[in-house]
PyMOL commands that place a pseudoatom at each C-alpha (Angstrom):
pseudoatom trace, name=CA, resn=UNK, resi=1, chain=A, elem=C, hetatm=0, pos=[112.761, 128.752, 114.585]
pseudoatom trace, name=CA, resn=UNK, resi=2, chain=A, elem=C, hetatm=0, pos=[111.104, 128.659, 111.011]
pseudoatom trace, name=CA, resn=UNK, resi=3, chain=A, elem=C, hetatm=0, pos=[112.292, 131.581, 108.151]
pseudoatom trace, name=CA, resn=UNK, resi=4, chain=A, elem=C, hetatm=0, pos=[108.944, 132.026, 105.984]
pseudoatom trace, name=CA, resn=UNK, resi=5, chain=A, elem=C, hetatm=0, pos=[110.165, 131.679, 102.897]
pseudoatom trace, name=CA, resn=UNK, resi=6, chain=A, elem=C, hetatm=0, pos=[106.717, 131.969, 100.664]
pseudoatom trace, name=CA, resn=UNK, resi=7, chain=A, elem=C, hetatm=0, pos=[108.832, 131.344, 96.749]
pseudoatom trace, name=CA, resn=UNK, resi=8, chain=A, elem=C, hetatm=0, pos=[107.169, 129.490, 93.944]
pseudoatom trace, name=CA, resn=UNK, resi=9, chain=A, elem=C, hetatm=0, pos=[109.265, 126.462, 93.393]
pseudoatom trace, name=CA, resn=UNK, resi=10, chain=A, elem=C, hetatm=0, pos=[109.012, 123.580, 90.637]
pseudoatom trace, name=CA, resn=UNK, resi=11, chain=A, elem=C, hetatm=0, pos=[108.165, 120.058, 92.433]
pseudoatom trace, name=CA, resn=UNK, resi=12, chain=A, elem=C, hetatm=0, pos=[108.692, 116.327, 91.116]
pseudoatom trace, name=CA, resn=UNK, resi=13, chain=A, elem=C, hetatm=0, pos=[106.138, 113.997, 92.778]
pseudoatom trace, name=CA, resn=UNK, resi=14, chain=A, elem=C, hetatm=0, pos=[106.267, 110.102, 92.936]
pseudoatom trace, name=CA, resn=UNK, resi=15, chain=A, elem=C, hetatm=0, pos=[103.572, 108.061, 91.527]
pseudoatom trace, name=CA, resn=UNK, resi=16, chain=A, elem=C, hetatm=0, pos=[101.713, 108.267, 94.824]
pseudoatom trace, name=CA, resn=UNK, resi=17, chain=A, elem=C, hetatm=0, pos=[101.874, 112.157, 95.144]
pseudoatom trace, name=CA, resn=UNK, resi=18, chain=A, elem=C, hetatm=0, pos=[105.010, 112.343, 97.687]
pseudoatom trace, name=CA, resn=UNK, resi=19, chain=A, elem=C, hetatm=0, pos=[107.716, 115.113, 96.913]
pseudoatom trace, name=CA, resn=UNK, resi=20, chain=A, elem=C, hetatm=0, pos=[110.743, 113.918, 95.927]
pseudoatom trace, name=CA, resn=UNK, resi=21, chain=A, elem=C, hetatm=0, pos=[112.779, 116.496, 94.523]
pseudoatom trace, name=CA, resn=UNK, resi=22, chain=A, elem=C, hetatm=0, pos=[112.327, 120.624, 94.029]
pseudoatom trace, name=CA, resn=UNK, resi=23, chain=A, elem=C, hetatm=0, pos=[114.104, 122.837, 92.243]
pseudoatom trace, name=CA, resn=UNK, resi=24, chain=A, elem=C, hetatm=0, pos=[114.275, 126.775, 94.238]
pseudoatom trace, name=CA, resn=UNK, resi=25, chain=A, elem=C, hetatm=0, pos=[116.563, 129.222, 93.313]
pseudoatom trace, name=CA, resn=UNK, resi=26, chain=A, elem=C, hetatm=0, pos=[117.656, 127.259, 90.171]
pseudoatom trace, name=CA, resn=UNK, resi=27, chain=A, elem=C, hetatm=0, pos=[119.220, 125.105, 92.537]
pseudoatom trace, name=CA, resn=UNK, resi=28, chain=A, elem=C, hetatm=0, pos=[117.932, 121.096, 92.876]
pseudoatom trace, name=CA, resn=UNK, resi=29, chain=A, elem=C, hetatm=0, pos=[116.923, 119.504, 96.276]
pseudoatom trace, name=CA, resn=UNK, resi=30, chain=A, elem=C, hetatm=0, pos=[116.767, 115.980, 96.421]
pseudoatom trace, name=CA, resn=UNK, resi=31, chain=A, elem=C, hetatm=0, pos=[114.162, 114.712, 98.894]
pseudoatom trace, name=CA, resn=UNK, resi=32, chain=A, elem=C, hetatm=0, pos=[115.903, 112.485, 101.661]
pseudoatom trace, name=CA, resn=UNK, resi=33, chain=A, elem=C, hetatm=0, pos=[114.151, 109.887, 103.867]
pseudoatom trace, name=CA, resn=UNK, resi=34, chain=A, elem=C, hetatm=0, pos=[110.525, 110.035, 104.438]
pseudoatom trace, name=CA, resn=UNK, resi=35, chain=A, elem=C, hetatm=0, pos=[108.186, 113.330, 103.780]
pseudoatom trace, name=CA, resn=UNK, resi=36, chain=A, elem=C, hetatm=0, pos=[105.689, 113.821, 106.315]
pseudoatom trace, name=CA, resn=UNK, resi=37, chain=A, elem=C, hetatm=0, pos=[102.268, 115.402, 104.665]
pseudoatom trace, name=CA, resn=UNK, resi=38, chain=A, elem=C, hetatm=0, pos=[100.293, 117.237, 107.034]
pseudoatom trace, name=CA, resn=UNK, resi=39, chain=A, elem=C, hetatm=0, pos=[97.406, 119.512, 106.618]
pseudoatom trace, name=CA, resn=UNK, resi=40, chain=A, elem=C, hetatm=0, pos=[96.620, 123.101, 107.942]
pseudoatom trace, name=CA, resn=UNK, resi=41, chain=A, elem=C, hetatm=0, pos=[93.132, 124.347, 108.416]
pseudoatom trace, name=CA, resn=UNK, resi=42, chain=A, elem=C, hetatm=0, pos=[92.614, 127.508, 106.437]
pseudoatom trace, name=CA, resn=UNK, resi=43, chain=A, elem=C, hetatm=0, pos=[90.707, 130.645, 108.582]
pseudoatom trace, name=CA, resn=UNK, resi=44, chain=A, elem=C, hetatm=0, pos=[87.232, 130.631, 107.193]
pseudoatom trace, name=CA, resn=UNK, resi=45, chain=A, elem=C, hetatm=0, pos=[86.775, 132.278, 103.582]
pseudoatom trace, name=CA, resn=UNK, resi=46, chain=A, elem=C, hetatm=0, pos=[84.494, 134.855, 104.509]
pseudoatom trace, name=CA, resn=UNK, resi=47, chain=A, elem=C, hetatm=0, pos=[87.396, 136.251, 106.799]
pseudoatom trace, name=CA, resn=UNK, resi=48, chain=A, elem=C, hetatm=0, pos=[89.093, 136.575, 103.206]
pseudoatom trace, name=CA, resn=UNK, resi=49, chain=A, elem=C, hetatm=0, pos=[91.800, 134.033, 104.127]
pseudoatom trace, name=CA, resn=UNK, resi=50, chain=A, elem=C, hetatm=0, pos=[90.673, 131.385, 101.297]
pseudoatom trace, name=CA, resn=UNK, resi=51, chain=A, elem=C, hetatm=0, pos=[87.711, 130.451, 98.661]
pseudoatom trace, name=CA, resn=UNK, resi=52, chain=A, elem=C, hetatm=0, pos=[84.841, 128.265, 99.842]
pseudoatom trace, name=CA, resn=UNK, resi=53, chain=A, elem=C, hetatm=0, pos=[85.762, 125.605, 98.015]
pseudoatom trace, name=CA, resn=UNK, resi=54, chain=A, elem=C, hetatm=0, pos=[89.181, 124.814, 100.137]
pseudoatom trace, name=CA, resn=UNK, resi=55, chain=A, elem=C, hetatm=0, pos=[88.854, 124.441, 103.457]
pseudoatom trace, name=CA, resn=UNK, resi=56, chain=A, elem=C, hetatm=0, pos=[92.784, 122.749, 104.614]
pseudoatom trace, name=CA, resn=UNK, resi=57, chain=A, elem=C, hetatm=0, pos=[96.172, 123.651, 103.194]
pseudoatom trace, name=CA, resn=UNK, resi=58, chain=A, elem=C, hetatm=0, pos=[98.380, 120.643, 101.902]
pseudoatom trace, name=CA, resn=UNK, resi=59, chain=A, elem=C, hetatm=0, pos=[101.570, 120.823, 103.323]
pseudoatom trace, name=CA, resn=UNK, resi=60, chain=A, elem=C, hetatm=0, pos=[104.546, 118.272, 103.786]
pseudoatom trace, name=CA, resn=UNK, resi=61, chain=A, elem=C, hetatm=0, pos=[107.603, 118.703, 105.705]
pseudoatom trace, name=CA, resn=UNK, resi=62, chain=A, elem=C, hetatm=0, pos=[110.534, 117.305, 103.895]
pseudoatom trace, name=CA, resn=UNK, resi=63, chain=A, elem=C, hetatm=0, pos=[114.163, 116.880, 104.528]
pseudoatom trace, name=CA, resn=UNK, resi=64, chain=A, elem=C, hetatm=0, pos=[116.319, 117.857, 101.429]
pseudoatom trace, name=CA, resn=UNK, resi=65, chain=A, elem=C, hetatm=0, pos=[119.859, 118.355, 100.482]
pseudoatom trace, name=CA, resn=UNK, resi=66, chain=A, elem=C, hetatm=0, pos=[121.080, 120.506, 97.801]
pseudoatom trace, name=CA, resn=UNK, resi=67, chain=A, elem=C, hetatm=0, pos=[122.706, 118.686, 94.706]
pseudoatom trace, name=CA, resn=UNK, resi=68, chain=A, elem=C, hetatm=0, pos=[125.951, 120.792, 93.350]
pseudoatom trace, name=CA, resn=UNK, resi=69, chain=A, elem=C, hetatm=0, pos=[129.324, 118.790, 92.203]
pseudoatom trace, name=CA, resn=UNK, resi=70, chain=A, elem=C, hetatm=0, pos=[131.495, 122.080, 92.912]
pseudoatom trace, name=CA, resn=UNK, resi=71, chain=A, elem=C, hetatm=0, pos=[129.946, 122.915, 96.542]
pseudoatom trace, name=CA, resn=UNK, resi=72, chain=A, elem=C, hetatm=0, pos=[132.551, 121.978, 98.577]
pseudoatom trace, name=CA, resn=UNK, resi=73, chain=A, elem=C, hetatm=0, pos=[130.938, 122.120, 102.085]
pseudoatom trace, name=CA, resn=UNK, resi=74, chain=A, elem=C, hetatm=0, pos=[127.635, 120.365, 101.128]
pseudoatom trace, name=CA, resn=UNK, resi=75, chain=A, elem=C, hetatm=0, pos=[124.641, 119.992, 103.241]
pseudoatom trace, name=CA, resn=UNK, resi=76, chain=A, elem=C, hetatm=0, pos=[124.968, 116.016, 103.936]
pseudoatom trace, name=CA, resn=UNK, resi=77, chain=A, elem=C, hetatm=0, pos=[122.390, 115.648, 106.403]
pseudoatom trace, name=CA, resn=UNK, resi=78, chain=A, elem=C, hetatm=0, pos=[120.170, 117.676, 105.050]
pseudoatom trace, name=CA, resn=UNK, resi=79, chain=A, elem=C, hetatm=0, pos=[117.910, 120.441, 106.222]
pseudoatom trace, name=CA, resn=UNK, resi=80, chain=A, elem=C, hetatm=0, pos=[114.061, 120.736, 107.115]
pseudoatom trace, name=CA, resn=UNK, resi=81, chain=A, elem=C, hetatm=0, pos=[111.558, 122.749, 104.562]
pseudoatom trace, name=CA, resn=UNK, resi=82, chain=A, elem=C, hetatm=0, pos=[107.787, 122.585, 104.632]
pseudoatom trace, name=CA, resn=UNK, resi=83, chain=A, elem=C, hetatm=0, pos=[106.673, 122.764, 101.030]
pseudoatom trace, name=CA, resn=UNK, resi=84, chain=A, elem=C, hetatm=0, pos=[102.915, 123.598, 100.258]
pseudoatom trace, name=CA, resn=UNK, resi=85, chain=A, elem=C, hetatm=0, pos=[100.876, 122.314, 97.662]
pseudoatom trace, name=CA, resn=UNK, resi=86, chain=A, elem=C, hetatm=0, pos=[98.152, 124.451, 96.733]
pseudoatom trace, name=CA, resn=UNK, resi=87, chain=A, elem=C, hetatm=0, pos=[95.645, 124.958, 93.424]
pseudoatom trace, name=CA, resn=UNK, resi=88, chain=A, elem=C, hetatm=0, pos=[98.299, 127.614, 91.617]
pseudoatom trace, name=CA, resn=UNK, resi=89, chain=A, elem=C, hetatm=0, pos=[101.531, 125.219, 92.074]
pseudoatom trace, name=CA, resn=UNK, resi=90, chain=A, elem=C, hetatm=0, pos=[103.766, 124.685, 94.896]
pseudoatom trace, name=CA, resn=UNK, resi=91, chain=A, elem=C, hetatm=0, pos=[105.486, 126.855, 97.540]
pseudoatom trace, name=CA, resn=UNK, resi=92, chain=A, elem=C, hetatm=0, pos=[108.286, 126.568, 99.581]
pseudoatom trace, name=CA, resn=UNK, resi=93, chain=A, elem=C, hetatm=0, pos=[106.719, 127.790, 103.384]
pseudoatom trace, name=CA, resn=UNK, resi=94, chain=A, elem=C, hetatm=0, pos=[109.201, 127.075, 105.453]
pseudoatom trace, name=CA, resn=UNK, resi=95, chain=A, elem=C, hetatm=0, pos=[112.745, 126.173, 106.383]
pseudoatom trace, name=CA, resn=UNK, resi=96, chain=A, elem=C, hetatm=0, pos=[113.567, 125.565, 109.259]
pseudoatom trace, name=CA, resn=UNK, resi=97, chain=A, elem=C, hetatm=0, pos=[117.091, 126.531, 111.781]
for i in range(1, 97): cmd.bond("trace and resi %d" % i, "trace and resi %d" % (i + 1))
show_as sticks, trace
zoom trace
């Protein structure tokens, strides 16, 4: 099952747009294998759940571990976070159990 997370995090991108690092709770994730980038339909705006001119959500689903030389029980397979791209920054949405 997913924890909503919903925190402002910093993002670095590739050249073509892909997430390859993120920084949340001044801790770095590095990006591992292959983000998926899917998007989400937003309900309509005049329900109040967005502005006309967006009508999908950006989101990709991204395996990351977190970078520390003094954690001794690192996460070396990684875990699963959905990060969202939208017009005020990035969030992190998601991680999942």
């Amino acid at each position: 099952m997913p924890t909503v997370i919903d925190d402002t995090i910093d993002v670095a991108v590739s050249p073509d747009g892909q997430p390859v690092s993120f920084v949340w709770q001044r801790f770095l994730y590095t990006v591992t294998g292959q983000p998926q980038a899917y998007f989400r339909r937003l309900p309509p705006w005049w329900h109040g759940g967005s502005s006309p001119e967006r009508i999908d959500q950006e989101l990709w689903r991204v395996t990351a571990v977190r970078d520390s030389a003094h954690e001794q029980h690192a996460q070396h397979d990684g875990h699963l976070y959905d990060l969202c791209r939208g017009s005020g920054g990035w969030l992190l949405a998601l991680s999942w159990e």
